[in-house]
N, C-alpha and C positions, 0 to 999 in steps of 0.2 A: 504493500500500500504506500510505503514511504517512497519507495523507489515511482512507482506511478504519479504519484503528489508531485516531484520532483519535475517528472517529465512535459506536468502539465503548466506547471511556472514557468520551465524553462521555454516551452512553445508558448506561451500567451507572453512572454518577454519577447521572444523574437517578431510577433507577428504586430507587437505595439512599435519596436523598433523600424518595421516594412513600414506600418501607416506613417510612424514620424517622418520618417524618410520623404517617404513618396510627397505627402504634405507638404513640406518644407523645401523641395527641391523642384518644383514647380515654375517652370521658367516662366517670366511674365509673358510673355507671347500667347499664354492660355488665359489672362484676367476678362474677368467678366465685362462685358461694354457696360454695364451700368457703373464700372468703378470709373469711369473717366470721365475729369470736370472739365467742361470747355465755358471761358468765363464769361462768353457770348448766352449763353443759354443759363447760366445763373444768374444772371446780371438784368436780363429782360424779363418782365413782368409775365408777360405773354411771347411764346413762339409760335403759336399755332400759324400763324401764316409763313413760317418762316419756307424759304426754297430750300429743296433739297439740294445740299450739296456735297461733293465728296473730292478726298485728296490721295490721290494714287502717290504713297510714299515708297524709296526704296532705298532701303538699308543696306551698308557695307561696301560699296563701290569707291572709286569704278572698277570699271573689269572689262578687258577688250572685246569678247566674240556677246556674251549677253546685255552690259549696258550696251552697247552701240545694236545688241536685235531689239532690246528695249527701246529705245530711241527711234529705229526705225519703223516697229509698230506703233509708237505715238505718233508720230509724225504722218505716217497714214492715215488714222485715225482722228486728228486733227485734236490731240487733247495732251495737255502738259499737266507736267510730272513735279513732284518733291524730290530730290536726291540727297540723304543725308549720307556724307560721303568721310572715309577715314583721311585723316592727312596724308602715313606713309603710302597710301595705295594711287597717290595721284601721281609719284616719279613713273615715268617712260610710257603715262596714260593721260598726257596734257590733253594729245587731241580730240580726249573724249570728255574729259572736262571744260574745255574750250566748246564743243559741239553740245553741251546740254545747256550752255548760259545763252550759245547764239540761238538755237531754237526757243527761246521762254520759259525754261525749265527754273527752277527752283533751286538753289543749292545749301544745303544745309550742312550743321557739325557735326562730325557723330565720334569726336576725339582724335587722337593722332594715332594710336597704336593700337587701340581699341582690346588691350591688354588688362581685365580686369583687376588682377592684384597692383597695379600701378593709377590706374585713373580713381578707385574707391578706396585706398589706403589712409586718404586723406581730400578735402576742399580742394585744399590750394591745387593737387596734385589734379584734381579732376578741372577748376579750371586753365591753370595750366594749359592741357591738352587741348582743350577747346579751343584756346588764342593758337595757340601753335597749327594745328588743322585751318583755323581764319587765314593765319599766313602764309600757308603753305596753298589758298584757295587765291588769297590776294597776289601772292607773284604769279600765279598763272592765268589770272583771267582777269584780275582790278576789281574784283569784288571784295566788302567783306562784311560775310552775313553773319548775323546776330540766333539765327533760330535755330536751336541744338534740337538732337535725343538723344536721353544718356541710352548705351548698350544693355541691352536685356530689360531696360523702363527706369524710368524713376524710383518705381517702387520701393520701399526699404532704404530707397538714399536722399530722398527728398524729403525736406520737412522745411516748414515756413523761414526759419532761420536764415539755410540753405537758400531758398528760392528768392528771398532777400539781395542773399552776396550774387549771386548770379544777375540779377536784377541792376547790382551796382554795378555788375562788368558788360552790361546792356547786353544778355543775353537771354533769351526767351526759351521755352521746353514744351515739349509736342511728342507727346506718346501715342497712343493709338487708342481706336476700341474696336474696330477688327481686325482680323491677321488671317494669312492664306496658311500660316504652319511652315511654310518655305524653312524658317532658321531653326526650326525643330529637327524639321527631316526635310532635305530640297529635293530627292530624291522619290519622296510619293510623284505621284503621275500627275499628270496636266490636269486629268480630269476630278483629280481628287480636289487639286490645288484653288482648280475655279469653284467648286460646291462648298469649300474653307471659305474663300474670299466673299461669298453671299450669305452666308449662313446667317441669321442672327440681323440681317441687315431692313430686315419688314420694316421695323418702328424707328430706323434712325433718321433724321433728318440730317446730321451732321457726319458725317463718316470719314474717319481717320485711317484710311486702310494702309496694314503695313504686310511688305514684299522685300525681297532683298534681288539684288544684281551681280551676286558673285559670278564667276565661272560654274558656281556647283550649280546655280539655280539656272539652270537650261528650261525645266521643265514650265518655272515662272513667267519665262518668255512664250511659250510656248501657248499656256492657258490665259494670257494678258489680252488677248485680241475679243476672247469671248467673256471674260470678265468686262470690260469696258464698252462692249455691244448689251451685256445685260443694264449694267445700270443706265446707258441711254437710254435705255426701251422704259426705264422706270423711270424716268425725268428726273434724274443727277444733271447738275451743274458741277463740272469739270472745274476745279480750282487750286492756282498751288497755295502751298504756304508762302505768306511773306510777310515783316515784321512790322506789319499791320494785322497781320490775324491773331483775331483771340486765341492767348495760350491753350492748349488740352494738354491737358496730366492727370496721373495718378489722382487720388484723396490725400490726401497727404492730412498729418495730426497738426 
């Protein structure tokens, strides 16, 4: 009996350790869209009339063969894009950096290195990277945008303190409230990737969709043509970010 009593601690220890687990390591890419404040829609009394709109964002670029088939399915399609782009990953990809400010595109921060235990170790460390990505955007195109995402979201690094000091380095933060799944796995299929990016999307009027443009996200590129024919058909208004649009992030305490 003792020895059974045992056995049963020790499995109801391990299976409390699985749920901590799994809980706790939950990449933001999965948060719910009602966690996300956009300060346009708390700020107004009334949205019921508001237009739908939506901002096709894409993380972790550039990248030669998919931001440029990205690019050239927008440009087809006649609708501009957010690109929150890493600093190191612009050497020897100017011309595609240069090619999304000339087409209308958007360009945003998404840090230099995009090396977690360095950008969240510390503030200063995290803006830091930020300036560093502005100037590494400024010698190559003469831009220098203010509108970041932190890597993986706000969540858990954002609190009003924070959003303060970033406020004093005129810098603004834009998370998401839907996601195609692309930086979970880039490797699900086309088809999966476009029923991700509509899920959830019925009651939003504001839609923050986030994508990413590596070389791994082929399949991104691939489902973006029918992603972007759906929401015309729903009457989306096609909009980038720009440091005039109200902040969306996290809730932050």
């Amino acid at each position: 009996m003792k020895m059974r009593h045992k056995v049963e601690v020790f499995l109801a220890i391990l299976v409390s350790v699985v749920i901590f687990n799994f809980i706790f390591k939950i990449d933001m890419r999965s948060i719910s869209v009602d966690s996300l404040i956009e300060e346009s829609e708390v700020n107004e009394n009334d949205v019921s009339d508001k237009k739908k709109v939506i901002y096709l964002t894409f993380d972790d670029g550039p990248s030669y063969k998919v931001t440029g088939k990205i690019l050239d399915i927008l440009k087809e399609k006649e609708v501009k894009a957010t690109f929150f782009v890493i600093g190191n990953q612009i050497e020897d990809k100017e011309d595609v950096l240069k090619r999304m400010n000339e087409e209308g595109h958007s360009i945003g921060l998404h840090t230099f290195t995009h090396k977690y235990k360095c950008i969240y170790c510390h503030e200063d460390c995290f803006i830091r990277e930020m300036i560093e990505c502005r100037d590494e955007i400024n010698r190559v195109v003469g831009i220098s945008p203010n509108i970041i995402r932190f890597p993986g979201g706000s969540y858990k690094h954002l609190n009003k303190e924070f959003l303060n000091r970033l406020h004093e380095n005129n810098l603004k933060v834009y998370d998401w409230n839907l996601d195609n799944s692309d930086g979970l796995n880039p490797k699900q299929s086309k088809d999966v990737l476009y029923k991700n990016a509509i899920k959830g999307s019925k009651d939003l009027k504001t839609i923050n969709l986030l994508m990413h443009c590596t070389d791994m996200n082929k399949n991104t590129s691939e489902a973006l043509t029918k992603i972007i024919d759906y929401y015309k058909n729903q009457g989306y208004e096609f909009k980038t970010i720009e440091e005039d649009t109200p902040e969306m992030y996290f809730r932050i305490s």
